[in-house]
N, C-alpha and C positions, 0 to 999 in steps of 0.2 A: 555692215553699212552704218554711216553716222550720218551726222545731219548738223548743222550748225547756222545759224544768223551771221551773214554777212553784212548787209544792208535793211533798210528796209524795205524795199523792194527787190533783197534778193536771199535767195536761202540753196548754201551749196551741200549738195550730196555725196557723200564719198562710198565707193563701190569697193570691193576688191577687182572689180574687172571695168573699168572708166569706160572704154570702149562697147560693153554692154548691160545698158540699165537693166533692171528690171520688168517685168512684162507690165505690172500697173503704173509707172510709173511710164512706159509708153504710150498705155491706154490713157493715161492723162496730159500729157500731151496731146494726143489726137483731140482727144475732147475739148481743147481748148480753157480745159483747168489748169495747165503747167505749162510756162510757156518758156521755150528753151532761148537764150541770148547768145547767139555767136559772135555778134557784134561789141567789140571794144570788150571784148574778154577772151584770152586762149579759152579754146573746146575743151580742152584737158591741161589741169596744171594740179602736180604733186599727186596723180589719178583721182582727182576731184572735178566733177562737172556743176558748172553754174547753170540753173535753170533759174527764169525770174518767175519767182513764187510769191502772188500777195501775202504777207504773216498772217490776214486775217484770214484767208485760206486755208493756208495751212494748220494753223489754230483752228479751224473747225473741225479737221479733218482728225486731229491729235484728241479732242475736245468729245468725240463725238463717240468713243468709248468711256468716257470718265460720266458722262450726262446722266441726271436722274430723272429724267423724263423721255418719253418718243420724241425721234430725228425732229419728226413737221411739228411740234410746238414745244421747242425747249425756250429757255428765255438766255438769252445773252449776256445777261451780267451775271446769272448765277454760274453759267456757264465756267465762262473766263474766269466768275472766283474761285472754283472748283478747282482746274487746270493750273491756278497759278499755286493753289496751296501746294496742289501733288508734286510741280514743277522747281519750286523756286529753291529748296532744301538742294536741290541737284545744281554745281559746276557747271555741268556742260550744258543746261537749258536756263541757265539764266539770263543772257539775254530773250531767248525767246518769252520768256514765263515776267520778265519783263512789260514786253510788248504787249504782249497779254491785257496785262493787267488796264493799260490807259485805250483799250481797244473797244468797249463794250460796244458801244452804237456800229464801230463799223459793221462787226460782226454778225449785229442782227442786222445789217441793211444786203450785206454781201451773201449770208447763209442761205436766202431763197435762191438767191443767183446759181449760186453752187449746185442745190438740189435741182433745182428745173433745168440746169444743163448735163445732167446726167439725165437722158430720156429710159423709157421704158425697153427700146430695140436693146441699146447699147447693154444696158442692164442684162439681157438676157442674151447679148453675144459672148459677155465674161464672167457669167452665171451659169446660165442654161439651166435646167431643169428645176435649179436651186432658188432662182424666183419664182415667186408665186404672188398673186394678188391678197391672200388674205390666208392667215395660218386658221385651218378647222381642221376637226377632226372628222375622218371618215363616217360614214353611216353604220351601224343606227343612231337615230338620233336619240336625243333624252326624252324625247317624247313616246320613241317607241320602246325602248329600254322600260321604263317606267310600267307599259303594258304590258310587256312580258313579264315581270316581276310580281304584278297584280297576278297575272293567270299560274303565276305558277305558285302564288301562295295561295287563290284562292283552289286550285286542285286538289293540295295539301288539305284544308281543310275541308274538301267536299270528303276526299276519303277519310278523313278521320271521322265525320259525322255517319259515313255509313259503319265504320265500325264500335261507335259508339251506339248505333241502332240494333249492329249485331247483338251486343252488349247486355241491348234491352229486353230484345226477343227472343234471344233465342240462350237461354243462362243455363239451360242445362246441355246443350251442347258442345261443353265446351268442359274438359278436366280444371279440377278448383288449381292444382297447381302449374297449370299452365299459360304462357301470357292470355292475357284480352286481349279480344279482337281491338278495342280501341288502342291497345300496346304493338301489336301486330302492324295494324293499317298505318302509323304513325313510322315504325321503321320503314316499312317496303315503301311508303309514301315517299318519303325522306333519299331512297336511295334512286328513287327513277327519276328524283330532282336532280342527282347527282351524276348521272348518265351527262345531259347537256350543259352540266358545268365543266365537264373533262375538255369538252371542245370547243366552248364559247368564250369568249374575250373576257379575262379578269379585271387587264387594266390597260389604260390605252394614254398614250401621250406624244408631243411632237416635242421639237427644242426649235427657235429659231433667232436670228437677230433683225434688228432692224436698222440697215445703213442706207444714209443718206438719201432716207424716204422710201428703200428696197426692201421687200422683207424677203428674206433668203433663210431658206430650211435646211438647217444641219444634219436630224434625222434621216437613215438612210433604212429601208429593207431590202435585200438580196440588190443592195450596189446601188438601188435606185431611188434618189428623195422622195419620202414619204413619211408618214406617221407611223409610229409602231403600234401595234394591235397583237400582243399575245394572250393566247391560251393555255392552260397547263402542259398538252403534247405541243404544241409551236413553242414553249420555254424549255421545254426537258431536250427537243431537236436542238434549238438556236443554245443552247448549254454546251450538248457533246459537240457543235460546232468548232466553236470558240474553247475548248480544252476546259470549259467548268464541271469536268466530272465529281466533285465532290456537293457541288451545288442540283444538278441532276439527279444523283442518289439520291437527295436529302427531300428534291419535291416527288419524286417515285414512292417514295418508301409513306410520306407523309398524306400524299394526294390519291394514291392509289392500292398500295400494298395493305397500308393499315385499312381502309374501308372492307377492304378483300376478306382479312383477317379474322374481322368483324362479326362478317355475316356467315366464316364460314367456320368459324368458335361456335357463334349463336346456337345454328342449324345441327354441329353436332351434340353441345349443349342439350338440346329440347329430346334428341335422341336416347341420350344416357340418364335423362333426370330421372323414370320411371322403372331404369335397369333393378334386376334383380341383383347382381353383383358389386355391392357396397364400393367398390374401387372405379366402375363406373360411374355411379353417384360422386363419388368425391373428383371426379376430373370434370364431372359436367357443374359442381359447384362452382372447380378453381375456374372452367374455362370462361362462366359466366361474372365473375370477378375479376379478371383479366380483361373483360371488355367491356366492362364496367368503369374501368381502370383508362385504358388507351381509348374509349371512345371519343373523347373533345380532341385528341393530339390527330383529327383527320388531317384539318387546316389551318396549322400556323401562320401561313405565309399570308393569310386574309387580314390579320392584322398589320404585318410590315405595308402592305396595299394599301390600306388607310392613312398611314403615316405618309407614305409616298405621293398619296393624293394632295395632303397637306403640304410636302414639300413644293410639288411642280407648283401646285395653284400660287402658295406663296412667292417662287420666285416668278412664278406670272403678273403679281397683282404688285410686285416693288419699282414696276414703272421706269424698269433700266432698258438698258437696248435688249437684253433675254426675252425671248415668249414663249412659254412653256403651258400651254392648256392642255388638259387631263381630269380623265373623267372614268370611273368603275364599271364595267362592264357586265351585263346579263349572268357570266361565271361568278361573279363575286357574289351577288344577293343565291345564286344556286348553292355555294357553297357555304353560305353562311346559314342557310336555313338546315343544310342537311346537317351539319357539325350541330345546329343545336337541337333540331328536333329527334336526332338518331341518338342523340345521346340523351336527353329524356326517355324513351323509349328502352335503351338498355336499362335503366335505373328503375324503370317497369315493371320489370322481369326478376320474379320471384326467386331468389336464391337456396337453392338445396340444403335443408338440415340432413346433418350426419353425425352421429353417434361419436364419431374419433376427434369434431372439435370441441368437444363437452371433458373428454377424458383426457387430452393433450395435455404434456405438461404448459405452463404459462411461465415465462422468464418475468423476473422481477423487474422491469422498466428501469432505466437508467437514473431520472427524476425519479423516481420512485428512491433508488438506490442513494443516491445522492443529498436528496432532502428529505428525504422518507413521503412517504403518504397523507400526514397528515397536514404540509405544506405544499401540496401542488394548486392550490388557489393563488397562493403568495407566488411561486415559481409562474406558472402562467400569467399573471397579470404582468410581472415582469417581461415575460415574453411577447404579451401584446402591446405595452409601449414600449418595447424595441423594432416591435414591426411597423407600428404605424410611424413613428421617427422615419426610419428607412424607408416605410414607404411614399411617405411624403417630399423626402427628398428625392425620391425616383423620380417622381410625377412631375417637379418643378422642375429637373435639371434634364440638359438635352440626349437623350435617349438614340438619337439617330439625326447623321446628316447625309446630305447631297451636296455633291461639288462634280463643276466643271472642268474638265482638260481642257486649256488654252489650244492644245492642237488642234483641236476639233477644228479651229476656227483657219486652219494653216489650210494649203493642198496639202496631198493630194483630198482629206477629209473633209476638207472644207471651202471657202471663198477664195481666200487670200492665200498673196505670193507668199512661201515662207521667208524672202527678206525683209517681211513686216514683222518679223516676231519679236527685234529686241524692242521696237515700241510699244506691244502687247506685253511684254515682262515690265518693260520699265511702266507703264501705268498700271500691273497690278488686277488684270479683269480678271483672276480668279475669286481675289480676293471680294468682288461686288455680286456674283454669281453664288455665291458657299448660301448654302441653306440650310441652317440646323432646325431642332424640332422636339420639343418636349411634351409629355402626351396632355398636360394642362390645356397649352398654346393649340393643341390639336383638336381636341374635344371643344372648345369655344370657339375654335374658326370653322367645324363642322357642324357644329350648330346654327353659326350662320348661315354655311351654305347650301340648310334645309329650304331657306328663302325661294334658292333657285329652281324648285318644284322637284329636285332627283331625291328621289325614293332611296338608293342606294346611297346615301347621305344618311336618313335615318336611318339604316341599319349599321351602319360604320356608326355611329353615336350612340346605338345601343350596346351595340360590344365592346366597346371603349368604355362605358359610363356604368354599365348594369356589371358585364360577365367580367371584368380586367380591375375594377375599380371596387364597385359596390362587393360584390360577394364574396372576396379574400375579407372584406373585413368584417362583414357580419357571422363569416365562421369563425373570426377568432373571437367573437363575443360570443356563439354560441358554446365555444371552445372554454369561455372564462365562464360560462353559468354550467357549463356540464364540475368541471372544475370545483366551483361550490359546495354542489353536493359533496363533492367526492372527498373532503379534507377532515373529517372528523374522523377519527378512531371509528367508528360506527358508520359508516358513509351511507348516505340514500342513495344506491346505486338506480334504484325507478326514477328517482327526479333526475337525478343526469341522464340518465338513457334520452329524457325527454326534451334534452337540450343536444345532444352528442350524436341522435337517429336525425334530426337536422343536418348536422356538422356533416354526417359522411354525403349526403346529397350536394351541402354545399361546396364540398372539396371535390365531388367530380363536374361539379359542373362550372367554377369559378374558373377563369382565364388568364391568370397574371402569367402563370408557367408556358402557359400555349403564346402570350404575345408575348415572352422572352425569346423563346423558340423561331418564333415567328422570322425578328428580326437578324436572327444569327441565321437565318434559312438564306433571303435574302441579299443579306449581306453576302453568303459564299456563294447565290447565285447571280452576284452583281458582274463577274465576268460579262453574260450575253449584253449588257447594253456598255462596256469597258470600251468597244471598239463606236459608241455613239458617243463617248469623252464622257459620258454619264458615271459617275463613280460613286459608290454608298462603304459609310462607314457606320462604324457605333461608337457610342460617344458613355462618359461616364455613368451619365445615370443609370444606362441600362444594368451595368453592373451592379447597383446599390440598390434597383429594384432583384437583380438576382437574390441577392444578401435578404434583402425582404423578405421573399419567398422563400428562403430556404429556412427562415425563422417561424415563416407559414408551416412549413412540412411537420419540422421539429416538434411542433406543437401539438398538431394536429393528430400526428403520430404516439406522441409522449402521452398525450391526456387518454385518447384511446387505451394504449397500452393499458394506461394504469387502470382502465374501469376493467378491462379484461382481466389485468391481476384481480382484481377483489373480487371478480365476479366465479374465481378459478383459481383462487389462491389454495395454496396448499393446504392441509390438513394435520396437523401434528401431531400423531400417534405414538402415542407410550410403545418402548422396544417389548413390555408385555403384552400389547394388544397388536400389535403385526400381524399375526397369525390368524386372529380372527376378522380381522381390515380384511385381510386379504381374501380370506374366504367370501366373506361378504361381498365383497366384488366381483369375486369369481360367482358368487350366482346372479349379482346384477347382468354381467356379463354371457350369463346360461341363460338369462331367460332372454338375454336380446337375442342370443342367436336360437334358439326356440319359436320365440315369436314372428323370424324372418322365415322358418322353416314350416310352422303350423300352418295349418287349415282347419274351417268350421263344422265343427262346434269342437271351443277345447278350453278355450279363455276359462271357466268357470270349472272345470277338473285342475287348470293349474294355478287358480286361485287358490284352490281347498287343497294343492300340497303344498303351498309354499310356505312354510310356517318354519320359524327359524332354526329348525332342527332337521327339516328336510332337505335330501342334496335335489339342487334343482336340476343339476343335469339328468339326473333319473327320470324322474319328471317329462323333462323334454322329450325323453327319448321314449317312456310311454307313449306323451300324448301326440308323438310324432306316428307311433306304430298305430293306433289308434284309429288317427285321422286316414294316412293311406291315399289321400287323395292330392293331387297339382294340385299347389296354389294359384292362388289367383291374383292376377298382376296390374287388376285395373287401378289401382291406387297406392301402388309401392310406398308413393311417398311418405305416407300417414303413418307406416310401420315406421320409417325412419326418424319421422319428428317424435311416435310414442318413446324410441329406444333412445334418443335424447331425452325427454324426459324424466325417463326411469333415474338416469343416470344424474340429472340433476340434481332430481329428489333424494339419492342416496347420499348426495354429498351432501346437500342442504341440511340434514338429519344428522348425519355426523358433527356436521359444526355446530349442531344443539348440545349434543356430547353426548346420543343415544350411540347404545353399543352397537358395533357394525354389522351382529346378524339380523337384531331387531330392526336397525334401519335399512336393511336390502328388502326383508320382509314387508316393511311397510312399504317401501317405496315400489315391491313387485304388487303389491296390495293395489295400490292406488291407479298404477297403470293399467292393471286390468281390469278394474273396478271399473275405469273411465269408455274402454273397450267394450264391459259388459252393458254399457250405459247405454249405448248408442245403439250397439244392434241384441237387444237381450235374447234375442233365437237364436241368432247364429254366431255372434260373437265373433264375425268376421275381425281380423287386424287390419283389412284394409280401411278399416271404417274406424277411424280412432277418435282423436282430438280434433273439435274443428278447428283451433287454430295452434300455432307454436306456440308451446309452454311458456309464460314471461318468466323473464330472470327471476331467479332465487338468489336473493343475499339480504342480509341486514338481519339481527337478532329477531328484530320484531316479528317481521312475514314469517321467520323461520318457526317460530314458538308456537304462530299460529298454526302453522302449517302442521306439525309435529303431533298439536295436543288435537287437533280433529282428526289423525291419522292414529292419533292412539285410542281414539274415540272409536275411530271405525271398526279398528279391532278387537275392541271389548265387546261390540254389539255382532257377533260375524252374522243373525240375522237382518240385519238395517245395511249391510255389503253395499248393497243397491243403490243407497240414498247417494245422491251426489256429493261429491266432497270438493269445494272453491277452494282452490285457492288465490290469494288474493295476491293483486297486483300490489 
């Protein structure tokens, strides 16, 4: 179809079939909008039919997608100026675009005429269900939203308060190394939040237009106009619908498998931490560092949801013929509370010492390798003004957009005949429709729309602003003061621990990785609303915040590594003294597996053989014969953190440059010294250190360490006295 100025009272339409218009184009005739002239014109000439069309008419009609304001009060001259700019560059509409331009007053005088004779009935004889009186969103509203949201943070913290009472009252029933009830009450809280976020509305929006004072909803669910309202199982369904199986996977695996995973790591976790069989302890370590690890990546998608909140409202609030209101759902605040308070919670939970990561080899870190050790303050600072570069340009450039399909707006999907579509291409409404979004733009337009009293507004502003924003950058400054210490020949590996036991909190609970995630989530489950012309993309930024973050990890990782190296570095033994390294170790080694084997009383029979001409496995296997009785398992743990000890203190000793029978002796010396400390009758093992042994490194602590260990053993009656050492 084309269209062309004739006169100006007349405007001829060309069909491929002259003999049959259009269906709207009959509807307007009937209505008395287009009035056909058979008189003093052939009906058909060259398959063009003449209808007498006023231009100002028709100009509103063409005008009335290009407007940047609603149908009922646009203004007339910006109108016409608009229509003539987009028109007049074009051949074939310039006569129209012409007319146009010397038209203004008609056009505001003729525009009410037009609306008011299109009635409400008619409207909804060539609409149907697609009109509606006013575009809203389904129930609940934000008033009720708002109170469910209170009641189920304040539940949260009713039961964290009773476990914080447990806490109070009741402290000895409860094993030192296992969680707090207030650690406790905070996950199982966290996860019965997460029950009705599975089922309840995340995110909710409609799409509509507003023609010739009609407003008609584009939005359809199961065929029928309406607003959309999903949940996580109503998007995983309307996914394998519509053929998004890789978008489906992606919220199963993220919304459901991993929570699953979580708690059923934890549970075996808490099982094996107390085992007698050292290979149980070490799986119940890794598994609760694995979910330590995966516990923020519950709910990605909670971030793309906030962004999308931004988009709709934005192309809501740009005052074109689109209306698009949208608002966060009861599942969003469920899920964002359990993503962060579950993940507090595992970070809680006291991690297993075990004897095999004290004597593991340690690889020499790549920076380490590269620059050596004594410049990883210079190598890190570098690192962190390359992240924040990166990161700043993530944040300001558009990270995710929204755009419209023009179909939408065709049959069968939509209002209009599709022989309206080349004047829908030729004015370009995708292009006024496109909604991009950077998370800048996003965080200060949800700040604003705190105004609007939704609660779930302030939480989209915190996890934007605190978890995505703030906390990737204060671990890379915790990351550059751990760093510090760590650069001299001599490194204060305690002052960094003091910066770096920070670092590892703030790297699991920091979110820039979880909202990258997020939006690639999203994106590939942008299929389910593909058939509502709704489409999402990603846009630059988000990759240069990738690049950020992976500068994040590097870091993160690298600084780590390196305090591990020094804290585990090797030992450089003369090829004469191997043999007796190695013995030495062999009885650090005899007495940890003695120690795991004994029962009381013995501690103080293998103090008095361990002298560095004794074999200690002898020893063992006496005071194993001896004893004759089950051990006892109420407190595994404490044999384990002693038998890390042992072992530290042997290495620590060594790198003083004591020989390695005297250093196994002292360092057997001092672990049982601290054993006989505690329970002097019985000299139980389960009763050891009350807490883990701090790092040993750095010449100084070591010397200290050394010459009151040499002291102990000059005095072997003063055993007893306590021996510090110091942090």
């Amino acid at each position: 179809m084309t269209t062309s100025t004739v006169a100006s009272s007349f405007v001829q339409v060309s069909f491929e079939d002259a003999s049959a218009p259009p269906p709207w184009l009959q509807a307007a005739v009937e209505q008395g909008v287009v009035f056909y002239d058979p008189e003093g014109r052939p009906a058909v000439q060259n398959e063009q039919v003449s209808f007498r069309l006023p231009p100002v008419v028709y100009s509103f009609l063409i005008c009335l997608w290009t407007s940047a304001t609603a149908v009922h009060s646009f203004s007339a001259r910006s109108l016409t100026h608009i229509t003539h700019q987009r028109l007049a560059h074009q051949e074939t509409w310039g006569g129209l675009s012409d007319a146009l331009q010397s038209a203004g007053e008609a056009i505001s005088s003729a525009a009410h005429d037009v609306v008011g004779s299109v009635t409400d009935s008619a409207a909804k004889a060539l609409l149907g269900d697609r009109a509606v009186d006013k575009f809203e969103l389904p129930p609940p509203s934000i008033r009720q939203i708002n109170i469910q949201v209170v009641t189920c943070v304040g539940a949260l913290l009713a039961v964290l308060g009773m476990g914080y009472a447990a806490d109070v009252l009741f402290p000895a029933k409860k094993v030192l190394t296992r969680p707090s009830y207030t650690c406790l009450a905070m996950l199982l809280g966290s996860y019965a939040i997460l029950i009705p976020g599975l089922v309840s509305n995340l995110f909710e929006f409609l799409l509509g237009v507003q023609m010739l004072g009609i407003n008609v909803l584009l939005t359809e669910v199961d065929g029928e106009p309406g607003p959309i309202a999903e949940s996580t199982f109503g998007l995983v369904k309307l996914l394998c619908q519509t053929g998004g199986y890789v978008g489906a996977v992606l919220v199963v695996i993220y919304a459901m498998v991993i929570p699953s995973v979580k708690l059923i790591a934890l549970i075996v976790a808490e099982i094996w931490r107390d085992s007698e069989d050292p290979r149980q302890v070490q799986k119940s370590k890794r598994f609760i560092q694995v979910v330590q690890f995966i516990s923020k990546w519950a709910c990605p998608d909670m971030f793309a949801y906030i962004l999308l909140l931004y988009l709709f409202r934005h192309l809501d609030g740009a005052g074109g013929i689109v209306v698009a209101p949208a608002r966060l759902g009861i599942g969003f605040a469920c899920f964002s509370i359990f993503c962060v308070f579950s993940t507090f919670s595992t970070l809680m939970i006291q991690v297993p010492e075990t004897s095999d990561a004290v004597s593991e080899e340690v690889a020499r870190p790549a920076v380490a390798r590269w620059f050596g050790t004594e410049n990883i303050q210079l190598v890190t600072a570098a690192l962190t003004i390359l992240f924040l570069i990166l990161f700043g340009m993530g944040l300001a450039m558009p990270v995710m957009i929204l755009y419209l399909d023009s179909n939408l707006l065709l049959q069968p999907r939509g209002p209009l005949d599709p022989s309206m579509k080349p004047i829908i291409d030729t004015l370009h409404i995708e292009d006024l429709v496109n909604s991009e979004v950077t998370i800048f733009s996003a965080t200060s337009a949800l700040a604003a729309y705190i105004a609007s009293g939704e609660l779930n507004d302030i939480f989209a502003v915190v996890m934007l602003t605190v978890f995505v924003m703030a906390l990737p950058i204060a671990n890379m400054f915790c990351l550059l003061g751990g760093a510090w210490h760590l650069r001299s020949k001599e490194p204060d590996t305690a002052a960094a621990w003091q910066f770096l036991r920070h670092s590892k909190w703030l790297k699991h609970i920091s979110m820039l990785d979880v909202f990258i995630m997020g939006i690639i989530v999203v994106t590939a489950a942008g299929s389910a609303y593909s058939q509502q012309g709704v489409l999402f993309g990603v846009m630059i930024g988000l990759w240069i915040l990738l690049l950020a973050e992976a500068t994040h990890y590097f870091t993160h990782y690298q600084v780590h590594d390196v305090y591990n190296f020094l804290e585990k570095r090797e030992i450089e033994v003369p090829a004469s003294k191997v043999p007796a390294f190695t013995e030495g170790l062999d009885k650090v080694r005899a007495f940890e597996q003695s120690w795991s084997n004994k029962t009381a009383p013995g501690s103080t029979q293998l103090l008095e053989s361990s002298s560095p001409s004794t074999s200690l496995p002898q020893a063992a296997d006496k005071e194993t014969t001896q004893a004759g009785a089950e051990e006892p398992s109420r407190n595994s743990q404490r044999r384990v953190d002693l038998k890390a000890y042992v072992q530290k203190m042997y290495f620590a000793l060594l790198r003083e440059g004591l020989e390695p029978n005297e250093a196994a002796a002292l360092a057997i010396r001092q672990a049982a010294q601290a054993d006989v400390q505690r329970d002097p009758q019985t000299a139980t093992p389960e009763i050891a250190l009350p807490a883990a042994p701090p790092p040993l490194a750095g010449s100084q602590r070591c010397s200290s360490t050394a010459q009151k260990l040499k002291q102990s053993q000059q005095k072997p009656g003063e055993r007893q006295e306590e021996v510090t050492v110091s942090a």
